[in-house]
N, C-alpha and C positions, 0 to 999 in steps of 0.2 A: 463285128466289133473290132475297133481296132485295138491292141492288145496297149497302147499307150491312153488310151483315151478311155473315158469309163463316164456313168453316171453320178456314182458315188465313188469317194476315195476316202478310206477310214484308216487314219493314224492312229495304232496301236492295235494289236493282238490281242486284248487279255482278254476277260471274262465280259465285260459290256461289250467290247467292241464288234465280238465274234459273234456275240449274241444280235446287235444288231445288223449284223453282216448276214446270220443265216435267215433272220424275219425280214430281212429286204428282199434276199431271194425267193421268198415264196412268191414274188409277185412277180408274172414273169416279163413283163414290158421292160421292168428296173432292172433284172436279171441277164433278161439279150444286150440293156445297154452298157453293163457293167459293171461289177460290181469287185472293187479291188481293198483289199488289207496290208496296210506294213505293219511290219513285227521285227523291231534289230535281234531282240534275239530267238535263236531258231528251237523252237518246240521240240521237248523231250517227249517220248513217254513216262508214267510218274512211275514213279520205283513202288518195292513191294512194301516198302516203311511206307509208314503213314506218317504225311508231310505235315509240316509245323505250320503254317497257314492253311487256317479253315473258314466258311462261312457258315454263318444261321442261313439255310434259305426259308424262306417264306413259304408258303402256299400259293401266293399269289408270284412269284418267283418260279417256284416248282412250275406251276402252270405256262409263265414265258418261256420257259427252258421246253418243258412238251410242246405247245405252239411252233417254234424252232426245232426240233426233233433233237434235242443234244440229253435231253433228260434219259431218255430210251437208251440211250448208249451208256450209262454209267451203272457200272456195277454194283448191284443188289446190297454185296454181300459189304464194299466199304461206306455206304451211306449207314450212318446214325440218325433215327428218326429219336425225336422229343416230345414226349405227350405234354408235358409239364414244364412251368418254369416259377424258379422260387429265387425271391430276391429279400436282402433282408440287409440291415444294419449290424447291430448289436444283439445278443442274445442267441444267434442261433436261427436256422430258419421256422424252426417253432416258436419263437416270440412274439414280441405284441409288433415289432418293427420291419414288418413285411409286407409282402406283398406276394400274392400266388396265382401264376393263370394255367388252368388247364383245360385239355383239346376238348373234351367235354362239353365242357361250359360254353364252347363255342362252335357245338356242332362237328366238331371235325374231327379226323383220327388221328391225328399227327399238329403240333405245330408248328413245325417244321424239321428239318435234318441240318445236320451238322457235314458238310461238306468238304473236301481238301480241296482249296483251291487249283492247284495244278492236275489232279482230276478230273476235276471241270473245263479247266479249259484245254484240255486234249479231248474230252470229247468234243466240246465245239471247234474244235481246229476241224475234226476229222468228217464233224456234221459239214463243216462249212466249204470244204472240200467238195464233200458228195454234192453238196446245192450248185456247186459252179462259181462260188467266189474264188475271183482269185487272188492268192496266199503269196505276199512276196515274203517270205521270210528274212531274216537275215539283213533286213534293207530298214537303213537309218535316215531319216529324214531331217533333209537340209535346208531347203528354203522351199518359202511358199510366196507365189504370187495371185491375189485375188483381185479380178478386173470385173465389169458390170455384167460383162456375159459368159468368164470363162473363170476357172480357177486353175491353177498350176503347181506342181511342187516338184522340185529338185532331188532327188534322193543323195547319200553320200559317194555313190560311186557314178554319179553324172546322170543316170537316169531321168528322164523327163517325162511327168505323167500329167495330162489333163483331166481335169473334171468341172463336172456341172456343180459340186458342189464337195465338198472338205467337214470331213467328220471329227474334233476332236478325244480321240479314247483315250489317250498317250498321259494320263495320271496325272495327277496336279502339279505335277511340276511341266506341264504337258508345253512340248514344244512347241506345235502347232498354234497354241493360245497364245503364247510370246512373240511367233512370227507375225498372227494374224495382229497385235497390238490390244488384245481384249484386256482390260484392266484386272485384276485379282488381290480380293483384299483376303489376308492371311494372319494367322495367330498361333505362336508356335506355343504348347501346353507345357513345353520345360520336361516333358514325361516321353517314355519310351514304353510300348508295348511288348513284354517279354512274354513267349511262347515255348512250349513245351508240352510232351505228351506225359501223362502221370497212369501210374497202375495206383490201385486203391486197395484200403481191405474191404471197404463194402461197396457193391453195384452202387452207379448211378441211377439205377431206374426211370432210365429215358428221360431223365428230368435237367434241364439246364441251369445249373445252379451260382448265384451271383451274389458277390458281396459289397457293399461298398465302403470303401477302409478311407482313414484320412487320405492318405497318398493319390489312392483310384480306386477304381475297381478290380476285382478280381471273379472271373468266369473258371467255372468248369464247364464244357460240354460234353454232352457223351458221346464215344464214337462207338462205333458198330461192334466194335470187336470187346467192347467192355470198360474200355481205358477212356481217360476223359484228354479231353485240349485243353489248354491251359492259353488265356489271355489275362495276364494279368500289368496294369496299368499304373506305374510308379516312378517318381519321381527319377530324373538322369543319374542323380550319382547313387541312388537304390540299386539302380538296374544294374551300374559297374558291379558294386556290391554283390549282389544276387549273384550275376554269372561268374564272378571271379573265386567265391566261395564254394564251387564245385556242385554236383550231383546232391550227395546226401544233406550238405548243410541250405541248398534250394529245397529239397523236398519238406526236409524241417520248417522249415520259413512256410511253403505254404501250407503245408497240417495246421502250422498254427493261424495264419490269415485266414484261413477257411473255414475255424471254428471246429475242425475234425466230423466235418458236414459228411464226408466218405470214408473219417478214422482215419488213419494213416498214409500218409501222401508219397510215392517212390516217384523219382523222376525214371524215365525208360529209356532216355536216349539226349542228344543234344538241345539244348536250350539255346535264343537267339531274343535278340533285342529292336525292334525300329522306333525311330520318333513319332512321337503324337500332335499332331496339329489340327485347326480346322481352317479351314478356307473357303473361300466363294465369290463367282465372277459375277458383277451386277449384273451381266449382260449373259444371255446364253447363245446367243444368232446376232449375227451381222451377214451380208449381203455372202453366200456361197459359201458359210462357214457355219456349224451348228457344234456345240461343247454338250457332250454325255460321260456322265459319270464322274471320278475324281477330277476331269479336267471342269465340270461346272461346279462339282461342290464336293470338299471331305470333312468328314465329321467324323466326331470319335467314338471309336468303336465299344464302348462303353455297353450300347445296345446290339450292336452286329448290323447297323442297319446300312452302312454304306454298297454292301454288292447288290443289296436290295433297293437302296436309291437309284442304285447304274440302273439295275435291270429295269425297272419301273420309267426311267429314262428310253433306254432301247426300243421298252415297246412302245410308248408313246411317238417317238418319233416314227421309228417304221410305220405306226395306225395312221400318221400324215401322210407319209411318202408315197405311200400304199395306196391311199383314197384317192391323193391328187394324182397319182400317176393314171388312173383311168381316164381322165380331161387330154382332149386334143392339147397337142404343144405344151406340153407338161415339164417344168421346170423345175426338178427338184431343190434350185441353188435360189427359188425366190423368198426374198425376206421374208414378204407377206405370208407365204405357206410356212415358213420355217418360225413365223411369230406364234402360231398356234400349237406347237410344239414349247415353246417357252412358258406360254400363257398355264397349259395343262402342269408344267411338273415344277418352275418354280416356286409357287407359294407353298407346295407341301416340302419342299428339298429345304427352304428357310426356316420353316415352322419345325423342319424334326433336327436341322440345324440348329435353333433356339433352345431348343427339347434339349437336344445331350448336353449344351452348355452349359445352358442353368444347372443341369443336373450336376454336370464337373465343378460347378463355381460355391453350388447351395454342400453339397458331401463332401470336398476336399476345399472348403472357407471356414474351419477352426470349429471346436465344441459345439460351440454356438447355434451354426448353423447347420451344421451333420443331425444336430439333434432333431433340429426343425424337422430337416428330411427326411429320417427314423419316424416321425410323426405324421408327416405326409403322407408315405408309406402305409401306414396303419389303418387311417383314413382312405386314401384309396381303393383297400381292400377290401375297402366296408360299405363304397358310394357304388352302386351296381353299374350307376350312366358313365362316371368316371373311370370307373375298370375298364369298362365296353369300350370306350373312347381309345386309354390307353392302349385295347390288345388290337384295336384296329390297326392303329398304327404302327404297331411292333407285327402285325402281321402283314402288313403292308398291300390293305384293302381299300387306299384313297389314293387319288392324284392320277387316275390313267386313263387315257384316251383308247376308247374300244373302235 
């Protein structure tokens, strides 16, 4: 293999990209032709704090991660499993304005763990490594040229890489989607996602607990060590508010957003803020270009479900690349093969895209409609087919190509 030329070229490091970097090397036809990653920037190992960006993974997540071998690398002792998850309006999570799913009810031991993002994806750096991808670190991408038979891209310090085919991972503001011309329609929520880790007076009891306030939502999840994450989802000049009022006068704010669901709220360390948006590209594939994860679709993390939409992305596409790659004269950069890939993950990425919205629009659209939702809620919790339906998707058991 020539170390300039490859089969796949996957812009962006993160958590999708690496994941579908190490399920392309399982296959090793795709593997001898090559298989390359940019990342501008260069991979730490995660420190011994636990980081302020976490994910819910899923079960069906957990599962791509073992498939890929990155799950086996991540330490026992900082995954937070979740048996339970209780969501509620008003009153408390004991009132009438809830909703409760637990692992139980759904067969399983766990419904998932609560993740630090940058632990995750140093293990899949380190998985992706051992598989034979190669890892440009540090390499920022400059231009891209897509022709019928070849793809191209420039890096920032002159490098010239070919491929059969161009991977967008590189996050919704993703470069590669701008060079390649793919259209993206986006909607900024006015809201910032403020994060922080909280000690409590009482356990979370592996339960992932959410509220939903005028503003946004507000999550606790549990991490391993006792302490919960904190996403909580609030209007721009809240969040200046929030963070500029210090440690103690944040932990008051959320004791009280929280309804004192854990009693007492202490913040443990730094607090930090990003914007909320949703977006999404009509289009996933064009001839030698295919968009996973935030570069096809971001949604608000309301449910946690976006690293879950990547991964459920990742696999579907590797399940393509993987099958056609056993066909004489195998082309992974063709539409046709890469439309099946589109076909499998966009109507569920829309449908949980529609999901959060309404949900942002019906809980933070005035008394009125908050109350609606508290009522919904209720009802949900009482309709069995409705529940089922809901934890599917929150478990994220639809939309993937085996």
């Amino acid at each position: 293999m020539n170390a300039n030329e490859a089969a796949v070229v996957i812009a962006g490091g993160g958590i999708v990209g690496l994941t579908l970097a190490c399920l392309l090397a399982e296959e090793r036809r795709l593997r001898e032709a090559g298989i390359i990653v940019l990342e501008p920037r260069e991979p730490q190992p995660p420190a011994a704090e636990t980081g302020l960006r976490v994910s819910a993974i899923s079960p069906r997540s957990q599962a791509i991660l073992s498939d890929c071998g990155a799950w086996q690398g991540l330490p026992p002792e900082r995954l937070g499993p979740y048996q339970r998850m209780c969501v509620w309006r008003d009153g408390g999570p004991g009132g009438a304005q809830r909703i409760r799913f637990d692992a139980a009810e759904q067969g399983l031991p766990v419904l998932g763990h609560i993740v630090e993002n940058e632990l995750l994806r140093w293990a899949l750096w380190q998985r992706a490594a051992d598989a034979g991808v190669g890892l440009r670190a540090g390499c920022e991408l400059l231009n891209a040229l897509i022709e019928p038979e070849q793809a191209a891209i420039t890096t920032a310090d002159g490098e010239r890489l070919g491929a059969r085919l161009l991977v967008a991972a590189d996050g919704a503001r993703s470069r590669l989607r701008q060079l390649a011309g793919l259209p993206w329609r986006y909607r900024s929520y006015r809201q910032r996602g403020l994060v922080t880790v909280v000690s409590s007076e009482r356990w979370h009891e592996q339960c992932a607990w959410q509220r939903f306030l005028p503003g946004g939502p507000l999550a606790l999840l549990p991490l391993a060590d006792g302490r919960s994450s904190i996403v909580w989802s609030v209007p721009d000049a809240q969040a200046d508010a929030l963070l500029d009022g210090g440690p103690e006068a944040l932990g008051e704010a959320l004791t009280a957003a929280s309804e004192r669901v854990l009693g007492r709220l202490s913040v443990a360390g730094e607090a930090q803020a990003f914007p909320l948006a949703a977006g999404h590209a009509p289009a996933y594939v064009s001839e030698r270009l295919a968009l996973v994860g935030d570069a096809a679709h971001q949604v608000h993390p309301l449910a946690g479900q976006g690293v879950n939409l990547g991964l459920a992305d990742a696999a579907a596409l590797a399940g393509v690349l993987r099958a056609h790659a056993q066909l004489p004269a195998a082309d992974p950069g063709d539409r046709r093969v890469l439309r099946r890939y589109e076909r499998a993950r966009k109507a569920d990425n829309l449908l949980t895209l529609g999901t959060m919205d309404l949900f942002h629009r019906v809980f933070g659209g005035g008394p009125a409609l908050a109350g609606a939702g508290g009522i919904g809620l209720a009802i949900a919790d009482r309709v069995p087919a409705l529940k089922r339906r809901l934890a599917a998707q929150a478990l994220g058991s639809r939309g993937l190509v085996r």
